[in-house]
Backbone as a chain_set.jsonl record, in Angstrom:
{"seq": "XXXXXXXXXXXXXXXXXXXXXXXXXXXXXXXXXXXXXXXXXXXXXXXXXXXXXXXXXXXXXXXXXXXXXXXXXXXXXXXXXXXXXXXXXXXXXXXXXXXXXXXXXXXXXXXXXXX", "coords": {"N": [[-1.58, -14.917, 16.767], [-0.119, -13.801, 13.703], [1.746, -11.055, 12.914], [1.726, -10.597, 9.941], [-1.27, -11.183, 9.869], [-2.589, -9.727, 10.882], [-2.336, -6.492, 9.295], [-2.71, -7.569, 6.684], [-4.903, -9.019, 6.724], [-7.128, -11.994, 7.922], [-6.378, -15.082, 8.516], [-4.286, -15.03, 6.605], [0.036, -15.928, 6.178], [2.998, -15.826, 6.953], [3.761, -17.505, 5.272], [1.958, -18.1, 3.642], [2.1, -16.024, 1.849], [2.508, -16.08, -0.965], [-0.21, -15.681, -2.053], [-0.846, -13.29, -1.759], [0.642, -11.808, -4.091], [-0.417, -10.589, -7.242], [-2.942, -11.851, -8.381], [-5.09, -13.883, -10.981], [-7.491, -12.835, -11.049], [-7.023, -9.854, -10.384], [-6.402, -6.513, -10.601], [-3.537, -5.576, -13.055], [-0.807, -3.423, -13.979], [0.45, -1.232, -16.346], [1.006, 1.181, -17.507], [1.044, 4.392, -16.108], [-1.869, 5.888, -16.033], [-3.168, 3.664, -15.69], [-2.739, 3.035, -12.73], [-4.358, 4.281, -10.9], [-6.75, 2.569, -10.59], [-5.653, -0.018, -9.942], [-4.916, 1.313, -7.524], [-7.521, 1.49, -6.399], [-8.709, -0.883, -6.243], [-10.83, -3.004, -4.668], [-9.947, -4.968, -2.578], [-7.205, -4.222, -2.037], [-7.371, -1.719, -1.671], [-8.582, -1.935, 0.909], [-6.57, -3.113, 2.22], [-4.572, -1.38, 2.022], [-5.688, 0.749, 3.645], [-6.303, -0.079, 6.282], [-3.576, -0.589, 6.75], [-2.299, 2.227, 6.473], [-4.153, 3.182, 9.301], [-3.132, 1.535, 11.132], [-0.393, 2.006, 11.184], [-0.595, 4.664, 11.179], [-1.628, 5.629, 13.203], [-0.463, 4.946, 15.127], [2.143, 6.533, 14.687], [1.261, 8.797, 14.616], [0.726, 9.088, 17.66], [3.58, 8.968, 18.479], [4.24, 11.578, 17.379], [2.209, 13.426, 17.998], [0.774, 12.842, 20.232], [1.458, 13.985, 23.05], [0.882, 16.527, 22.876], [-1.216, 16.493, 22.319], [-2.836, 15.603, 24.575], [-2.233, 17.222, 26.45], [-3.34, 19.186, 26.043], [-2.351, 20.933, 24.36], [-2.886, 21.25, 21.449], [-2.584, 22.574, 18.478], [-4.85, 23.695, 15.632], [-2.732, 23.248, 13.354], [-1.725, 21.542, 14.61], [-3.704, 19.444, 14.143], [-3.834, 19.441, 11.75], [-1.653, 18.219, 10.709], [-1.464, 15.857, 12.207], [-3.405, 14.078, 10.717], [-2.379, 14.307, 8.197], [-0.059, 12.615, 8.787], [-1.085, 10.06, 8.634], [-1.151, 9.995, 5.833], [1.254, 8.962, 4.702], [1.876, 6.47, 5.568], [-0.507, 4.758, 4.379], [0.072, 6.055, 1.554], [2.695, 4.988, 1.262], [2.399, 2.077, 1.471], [0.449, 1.927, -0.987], [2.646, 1.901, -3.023], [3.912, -0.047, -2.392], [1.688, -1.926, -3.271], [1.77, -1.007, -6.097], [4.259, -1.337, -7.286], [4.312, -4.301, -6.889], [2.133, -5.011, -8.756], [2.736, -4.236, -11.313], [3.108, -4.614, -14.523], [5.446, -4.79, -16.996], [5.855, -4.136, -20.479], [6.395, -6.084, -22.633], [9.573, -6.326, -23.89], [9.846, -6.086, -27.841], [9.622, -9.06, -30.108], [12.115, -10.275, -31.71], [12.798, -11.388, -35.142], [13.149, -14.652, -35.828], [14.986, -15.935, -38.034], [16.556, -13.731, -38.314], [19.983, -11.585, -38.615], [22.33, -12.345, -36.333]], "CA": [[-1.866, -14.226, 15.519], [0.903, -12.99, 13.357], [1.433, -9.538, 12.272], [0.89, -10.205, 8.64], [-2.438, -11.642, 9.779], [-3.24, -8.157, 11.681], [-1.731, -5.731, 8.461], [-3.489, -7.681, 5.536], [-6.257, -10.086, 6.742], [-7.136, -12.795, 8.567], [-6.178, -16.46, 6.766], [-2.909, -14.872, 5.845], [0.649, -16.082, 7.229], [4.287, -15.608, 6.137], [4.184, -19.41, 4.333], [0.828, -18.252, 2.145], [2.502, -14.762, 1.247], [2.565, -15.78, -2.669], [-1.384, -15.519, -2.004], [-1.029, -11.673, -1.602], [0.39, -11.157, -4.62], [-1.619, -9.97, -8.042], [-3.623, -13.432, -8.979], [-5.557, -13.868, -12.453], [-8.589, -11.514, -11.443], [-6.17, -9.11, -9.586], [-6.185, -6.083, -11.859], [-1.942, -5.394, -13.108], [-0.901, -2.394, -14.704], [1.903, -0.992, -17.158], [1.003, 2.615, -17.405], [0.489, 5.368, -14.928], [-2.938, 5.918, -15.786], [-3.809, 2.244, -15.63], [-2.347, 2.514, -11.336], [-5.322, 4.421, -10.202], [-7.573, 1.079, -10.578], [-4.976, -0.678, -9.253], [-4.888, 1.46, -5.965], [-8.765, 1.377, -5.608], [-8.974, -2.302, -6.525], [-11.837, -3.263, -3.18], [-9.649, -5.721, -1.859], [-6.04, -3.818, -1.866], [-7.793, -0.72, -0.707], [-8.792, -2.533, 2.226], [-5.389, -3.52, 3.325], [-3.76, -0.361, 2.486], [-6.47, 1.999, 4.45], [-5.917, -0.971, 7.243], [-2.022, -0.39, 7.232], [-2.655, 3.015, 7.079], [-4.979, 3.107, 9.88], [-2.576, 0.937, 12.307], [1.04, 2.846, 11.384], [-0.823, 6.442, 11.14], [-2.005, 5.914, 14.948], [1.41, 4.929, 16.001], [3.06, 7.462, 13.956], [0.085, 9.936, 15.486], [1.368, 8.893, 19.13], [4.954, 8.883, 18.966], [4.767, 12.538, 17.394], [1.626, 14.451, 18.515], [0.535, 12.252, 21.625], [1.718, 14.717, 24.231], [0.703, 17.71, 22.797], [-3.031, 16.842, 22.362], [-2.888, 15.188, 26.227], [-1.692, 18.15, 27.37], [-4.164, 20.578, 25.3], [-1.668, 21.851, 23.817], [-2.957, 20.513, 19.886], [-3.455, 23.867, 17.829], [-5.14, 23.501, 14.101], [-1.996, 22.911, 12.797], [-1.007, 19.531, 14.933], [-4.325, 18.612, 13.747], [-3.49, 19.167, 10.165], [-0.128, 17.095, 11.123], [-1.775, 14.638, 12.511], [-4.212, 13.903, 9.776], [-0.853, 14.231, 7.487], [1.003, 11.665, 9.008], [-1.76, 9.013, 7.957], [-0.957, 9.841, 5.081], [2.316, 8.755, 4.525], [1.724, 4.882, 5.362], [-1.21, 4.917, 2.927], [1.061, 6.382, 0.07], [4.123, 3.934, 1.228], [1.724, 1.034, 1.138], [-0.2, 1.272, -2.136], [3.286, 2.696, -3.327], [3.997, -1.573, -2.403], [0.785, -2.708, -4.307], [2.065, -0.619, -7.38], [5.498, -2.024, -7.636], [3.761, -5.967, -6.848], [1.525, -5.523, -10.02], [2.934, -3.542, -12.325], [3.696, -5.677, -15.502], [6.534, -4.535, -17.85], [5.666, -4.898, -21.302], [7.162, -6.963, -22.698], [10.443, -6.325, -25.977], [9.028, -6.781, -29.005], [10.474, -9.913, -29.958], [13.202, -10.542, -33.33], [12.747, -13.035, -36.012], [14.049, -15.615, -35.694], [16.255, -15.642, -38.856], [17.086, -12.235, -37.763], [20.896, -12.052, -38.425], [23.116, -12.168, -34.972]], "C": [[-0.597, -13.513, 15.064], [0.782, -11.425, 12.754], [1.235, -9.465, 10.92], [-0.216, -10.597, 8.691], [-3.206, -10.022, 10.047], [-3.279, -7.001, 10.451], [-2.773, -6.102, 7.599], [-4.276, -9.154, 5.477], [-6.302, -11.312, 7.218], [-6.891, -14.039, 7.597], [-5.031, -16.312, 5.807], [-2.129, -15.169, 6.728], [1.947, -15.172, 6.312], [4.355, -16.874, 4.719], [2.871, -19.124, 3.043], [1.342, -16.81, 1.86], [2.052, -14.535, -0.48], [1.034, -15.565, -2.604], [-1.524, -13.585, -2.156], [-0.68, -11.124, -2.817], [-0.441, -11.217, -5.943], [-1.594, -11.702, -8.272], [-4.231, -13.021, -10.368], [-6.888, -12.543, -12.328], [-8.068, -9.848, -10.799], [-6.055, -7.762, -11.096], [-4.165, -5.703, -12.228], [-2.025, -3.891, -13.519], [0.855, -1.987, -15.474], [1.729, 0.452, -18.015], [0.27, 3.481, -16.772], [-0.955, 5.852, -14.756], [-3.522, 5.242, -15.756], [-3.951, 2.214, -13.505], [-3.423, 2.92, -10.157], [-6.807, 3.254, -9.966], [-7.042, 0.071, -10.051], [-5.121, -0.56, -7.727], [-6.572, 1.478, -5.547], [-9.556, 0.42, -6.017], [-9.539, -2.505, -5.126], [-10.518, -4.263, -1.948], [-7.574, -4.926, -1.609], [-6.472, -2.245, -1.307], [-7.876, -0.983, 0.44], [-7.823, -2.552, 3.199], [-4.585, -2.322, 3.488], [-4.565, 0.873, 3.378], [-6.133, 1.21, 6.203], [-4.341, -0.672, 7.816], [-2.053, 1.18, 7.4], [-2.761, 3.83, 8.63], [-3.791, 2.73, 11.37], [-1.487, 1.685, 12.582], [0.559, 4.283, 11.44], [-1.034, 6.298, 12.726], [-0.66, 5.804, 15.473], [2.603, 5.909, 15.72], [2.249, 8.775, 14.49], [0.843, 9.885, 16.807], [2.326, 9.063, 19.631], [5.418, 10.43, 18.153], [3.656, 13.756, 17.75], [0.528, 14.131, 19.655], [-0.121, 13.279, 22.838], [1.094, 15.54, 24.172], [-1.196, 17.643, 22.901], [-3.297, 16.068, 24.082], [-2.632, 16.193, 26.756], [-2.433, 19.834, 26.909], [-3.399, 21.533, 24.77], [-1.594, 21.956, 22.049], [-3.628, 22.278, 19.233], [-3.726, 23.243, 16.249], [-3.869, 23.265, 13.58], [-1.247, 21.611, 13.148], [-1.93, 18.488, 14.394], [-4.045, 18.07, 12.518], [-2.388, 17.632, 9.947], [-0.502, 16.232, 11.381], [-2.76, 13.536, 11.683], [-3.199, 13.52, 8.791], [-0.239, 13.102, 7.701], [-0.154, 10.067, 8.8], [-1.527, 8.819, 6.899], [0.256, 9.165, 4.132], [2.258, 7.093, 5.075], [0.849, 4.204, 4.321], [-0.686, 5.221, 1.641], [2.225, 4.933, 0.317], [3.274, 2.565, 0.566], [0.985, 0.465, -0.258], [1.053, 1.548, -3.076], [3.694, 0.51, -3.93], [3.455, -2.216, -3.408], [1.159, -2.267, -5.976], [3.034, -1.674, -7.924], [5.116, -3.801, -7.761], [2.929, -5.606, -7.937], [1.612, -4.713, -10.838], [3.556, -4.416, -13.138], [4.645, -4.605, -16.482], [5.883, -4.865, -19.231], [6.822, -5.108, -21.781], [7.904, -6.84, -24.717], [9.642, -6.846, -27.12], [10.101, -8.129, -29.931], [11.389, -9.853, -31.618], [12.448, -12.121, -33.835], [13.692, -13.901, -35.595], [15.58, -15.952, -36.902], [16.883, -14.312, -38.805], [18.83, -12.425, -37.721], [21.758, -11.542, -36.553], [24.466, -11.548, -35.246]], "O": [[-0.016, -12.735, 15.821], [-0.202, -10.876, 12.257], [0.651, -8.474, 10.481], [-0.717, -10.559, 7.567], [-4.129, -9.461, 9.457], [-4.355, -6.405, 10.49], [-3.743, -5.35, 7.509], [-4.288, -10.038, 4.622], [-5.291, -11.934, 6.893], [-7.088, -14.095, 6.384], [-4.749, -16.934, 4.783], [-2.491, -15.064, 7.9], [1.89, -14.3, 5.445], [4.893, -16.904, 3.612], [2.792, -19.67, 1.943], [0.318, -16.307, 1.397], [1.576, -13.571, -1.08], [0.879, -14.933, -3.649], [-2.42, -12.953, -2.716], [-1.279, -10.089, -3.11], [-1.358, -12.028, -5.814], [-0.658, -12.501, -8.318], [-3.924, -11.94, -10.87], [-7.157, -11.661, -13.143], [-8.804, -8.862, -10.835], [-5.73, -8.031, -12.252], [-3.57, -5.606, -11.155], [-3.058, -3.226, -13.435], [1.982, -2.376, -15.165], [2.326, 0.674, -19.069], [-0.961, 3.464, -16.784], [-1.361, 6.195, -13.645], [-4.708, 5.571, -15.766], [-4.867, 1.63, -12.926], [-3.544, 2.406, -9.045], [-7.687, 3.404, -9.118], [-7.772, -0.83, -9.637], [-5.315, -1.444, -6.893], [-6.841, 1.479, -4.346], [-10.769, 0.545, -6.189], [-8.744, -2.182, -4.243], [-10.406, -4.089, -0.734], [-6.88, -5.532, -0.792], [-5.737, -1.713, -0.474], [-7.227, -0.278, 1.213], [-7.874, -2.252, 4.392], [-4.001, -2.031, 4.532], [-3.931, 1.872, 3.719], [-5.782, 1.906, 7.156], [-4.009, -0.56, 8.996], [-1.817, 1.534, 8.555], [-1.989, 4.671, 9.092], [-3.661, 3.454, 12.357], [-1.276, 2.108, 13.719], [1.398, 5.12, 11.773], [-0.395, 7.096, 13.412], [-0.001, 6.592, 16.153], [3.667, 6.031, 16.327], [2.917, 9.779, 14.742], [1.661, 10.789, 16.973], [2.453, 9.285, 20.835], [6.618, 10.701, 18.137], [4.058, 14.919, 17.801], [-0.382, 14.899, 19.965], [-1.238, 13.434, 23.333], [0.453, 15.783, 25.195], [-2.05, 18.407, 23.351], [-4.411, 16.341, 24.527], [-2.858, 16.097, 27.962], [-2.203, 20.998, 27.239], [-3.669, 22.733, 24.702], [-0.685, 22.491, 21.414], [-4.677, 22.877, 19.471], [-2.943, 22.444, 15.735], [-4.33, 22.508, 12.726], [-0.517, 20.887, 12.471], [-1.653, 17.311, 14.162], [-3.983, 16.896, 12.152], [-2.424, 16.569, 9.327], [0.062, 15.308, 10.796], [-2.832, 12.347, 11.995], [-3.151, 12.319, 8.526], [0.177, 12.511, 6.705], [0.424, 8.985, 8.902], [-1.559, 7.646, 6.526], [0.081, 8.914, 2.94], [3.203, 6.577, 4.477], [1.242, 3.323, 3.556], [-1.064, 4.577, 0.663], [2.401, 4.051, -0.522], [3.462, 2.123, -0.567], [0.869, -0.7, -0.639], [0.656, 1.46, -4.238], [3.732, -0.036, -5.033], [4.053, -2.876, -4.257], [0.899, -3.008, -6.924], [2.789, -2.581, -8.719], [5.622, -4.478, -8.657], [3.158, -6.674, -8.504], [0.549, -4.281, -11.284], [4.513, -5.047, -12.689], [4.218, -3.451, -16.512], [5.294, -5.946, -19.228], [7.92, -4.602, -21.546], [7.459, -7.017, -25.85], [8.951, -7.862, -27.19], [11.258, -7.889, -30.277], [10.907, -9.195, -32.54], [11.954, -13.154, -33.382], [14.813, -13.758, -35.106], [16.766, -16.128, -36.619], [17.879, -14.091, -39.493], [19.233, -13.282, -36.935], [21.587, -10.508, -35.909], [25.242, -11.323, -34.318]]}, "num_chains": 1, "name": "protein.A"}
């Protein structure tokens, strides 16, 4: 199993990637209050609470591990540790933004328009 199968869903590889990004029912967006439908689109929620989920535990482990093994976790490592989920969740839908955000698009010149 590869790791983009583990990250964002089974039936995905590196070779079907263009599958991941925005398709025809995929919603896009091209202004900031369009991106909140974007980030809680069912199926891109999924993957980013998923990535989340996998880098917040490892990012949990490799900075407040010890301290809660060792009872040493006061309300504030919890906070921290709750915190640091957060920050793969933001990076990640931060991803899905930038992959379907459409540009609109110059308004175009006549064509006899002089050059």
């Amino acid at each position: 199993m590869e790791i983009i199968e583990v990250l964002i869903g089974p039936g995905t590889s590196t070779s079907a990637m263009p599958e991941t990004a925005p398709s025809r029912g995929s919603p896009i967006w091209t202004k900031w209050h369009e991106a909140f439908r974007v980030i809680a689109y069912p199926p891109y929620l999924k993957r980013t609470v998923r990535i989340a989920l996998i880098f917040g535990s490892l990012l949990f482990a490799i900075n407040h591990l010890d301290e809660v093994v060792l009872g040493h976790a006061t309300a504030a490592v919890w906070i921290k540790g709750a915190l640091t989920f957060l920050v793969p969740f933001c990076v990640s839908n931060l991803g899905v933004l930038v992959a379907s955000r459409r540009r609109p698009e110059p308004a175009r010149q006549e064509a006899d328009a002089p050059r």
